[in-house]
C-alpha positions in Angstrom: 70.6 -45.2 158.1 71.3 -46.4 154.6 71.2 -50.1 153.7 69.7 -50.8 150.4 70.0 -48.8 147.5 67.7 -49.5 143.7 69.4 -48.7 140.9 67.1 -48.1 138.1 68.6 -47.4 134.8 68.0 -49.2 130.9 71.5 -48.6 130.5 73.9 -51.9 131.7 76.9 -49.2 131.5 74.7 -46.5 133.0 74.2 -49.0 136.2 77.8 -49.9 136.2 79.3 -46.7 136.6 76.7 -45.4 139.1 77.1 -48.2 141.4 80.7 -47.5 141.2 80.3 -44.5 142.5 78.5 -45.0 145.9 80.9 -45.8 148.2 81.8 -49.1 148.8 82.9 -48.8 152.8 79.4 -48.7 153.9 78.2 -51.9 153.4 75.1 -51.0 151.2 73.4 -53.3 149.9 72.3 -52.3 146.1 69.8 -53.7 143.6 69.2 -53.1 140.0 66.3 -52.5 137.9 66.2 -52.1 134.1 63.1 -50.3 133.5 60.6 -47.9 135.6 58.4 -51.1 135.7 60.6 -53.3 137.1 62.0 -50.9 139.2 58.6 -49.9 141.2 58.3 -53.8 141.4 61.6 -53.9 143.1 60.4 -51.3 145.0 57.8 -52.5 146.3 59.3 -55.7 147.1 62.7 -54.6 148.5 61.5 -51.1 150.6 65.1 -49.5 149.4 66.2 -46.2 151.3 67.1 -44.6 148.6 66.5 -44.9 144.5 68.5 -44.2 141.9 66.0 -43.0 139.0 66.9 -43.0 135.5 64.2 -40.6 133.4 64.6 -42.2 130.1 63.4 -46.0 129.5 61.4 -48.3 128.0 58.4 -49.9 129.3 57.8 -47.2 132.1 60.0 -44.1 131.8 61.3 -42.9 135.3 58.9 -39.5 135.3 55.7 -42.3 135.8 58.0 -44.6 138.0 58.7 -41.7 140.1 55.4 -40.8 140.5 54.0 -44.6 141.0 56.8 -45.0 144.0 55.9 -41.7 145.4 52.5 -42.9 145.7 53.6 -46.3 147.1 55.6 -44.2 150.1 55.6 -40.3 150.0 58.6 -40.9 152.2 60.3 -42.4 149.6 63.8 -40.9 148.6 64.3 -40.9 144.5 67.5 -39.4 143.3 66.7 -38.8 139.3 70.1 -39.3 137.6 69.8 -38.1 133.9 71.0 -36.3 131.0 68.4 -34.2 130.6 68.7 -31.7 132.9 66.2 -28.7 130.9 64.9 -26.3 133.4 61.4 -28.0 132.5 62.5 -32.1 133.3 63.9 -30.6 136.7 61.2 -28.8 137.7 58.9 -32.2 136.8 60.5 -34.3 138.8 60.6 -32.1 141.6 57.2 -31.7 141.3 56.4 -35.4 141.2 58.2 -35.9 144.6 62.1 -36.5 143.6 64.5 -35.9 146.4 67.2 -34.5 144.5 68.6 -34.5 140.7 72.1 -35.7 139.7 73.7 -35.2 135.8 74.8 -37.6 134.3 77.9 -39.1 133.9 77.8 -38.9 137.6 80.7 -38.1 139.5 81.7 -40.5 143.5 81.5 -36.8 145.4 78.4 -35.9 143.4 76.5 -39.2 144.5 78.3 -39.5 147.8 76.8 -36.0 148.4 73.4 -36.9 147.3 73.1 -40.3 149.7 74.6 -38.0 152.6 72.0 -35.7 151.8 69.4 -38.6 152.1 70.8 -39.8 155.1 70.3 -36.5 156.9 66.5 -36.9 155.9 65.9 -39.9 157.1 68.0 -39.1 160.4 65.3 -36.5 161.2 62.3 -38.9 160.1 
C-alpha cells in the first residue's frame, strides 16, 4: 500500500501542481525535494513508496538521482515526470531503473494511473 510519496522537482509551481494531482482521499503522506540531491537525501531518510522524479535540476539532475536511488533500493518505484519526453530520455530512464514516465503538465487520471500502477507492484512484492 501507498503512504508516502517524494516529490522531487526544482520547480515550486512544478511541485504544486503535481501534488495537486494525486488524490487527496487516500491519505498520503507526500514530501518535497528541490533538487536530485536533496531528493536521494530524502530518500534515504524517508523510504517513500513511490517518487516523483523531475529530470531537469540543478545540483543533481534526476537521470543521476534516479540512478543513485535505484542503487539505494532496486525496489524502489521512480515515476520521471518531465518535458522531455525524446525517444532517447525515455529509453535512459528506463534503462536506469524508472518505473514509469509521465509528461508534463501532468494531468489527476494520468498520475492517479501511474500510483495505481505502483500499487499493483508493490501488491505482488
Amino acid at each position: 500500500m501507498i503512504k508516502n510519496i517524494l516529490v522531487v522537482d526544482d520547480s515550486p509551481v512544478a511541485r504544486k501542481m503535481l501534488v495537486n494531482c494525486i488524490p487527496k482521499d487516500r491519505g498520503y503522506e507526500i514530501h518535497l525535494a528541490d533538487n536530485g540531491q536533496d531528493g536521494v537525501e530524502k530518500f534515504q531518510e524517508l523510504k517513500p513508496d513511490v517518487t516523483f522524479m523531475d529530470l531537469t535540476m540543478p545540483v543533481l539532475d534526476g537521470y543521476k538521482a534516479t540512478e543513485k536511488i535505484m542503487g539505494l533500493d532496486k525496489k524502489a518505484i521512480v515515476i520521471v515526470t518531465t518535458a522531455d519526453v525524446q525517444p532517447k530520455s525515455i529509453s535512459t530512464v528506463m534503462e536506469l531503473g524508472a518505473f514509469t514516465l509521465v509528461k508534463k503538465p501532468a494531468k489527476a487520471e494520468t498520475i492517479e494511473e501511474a500510483l495505481a500502477k505502483a500499487e499493483q507492484k508493490i501488491s505482488q512484492g
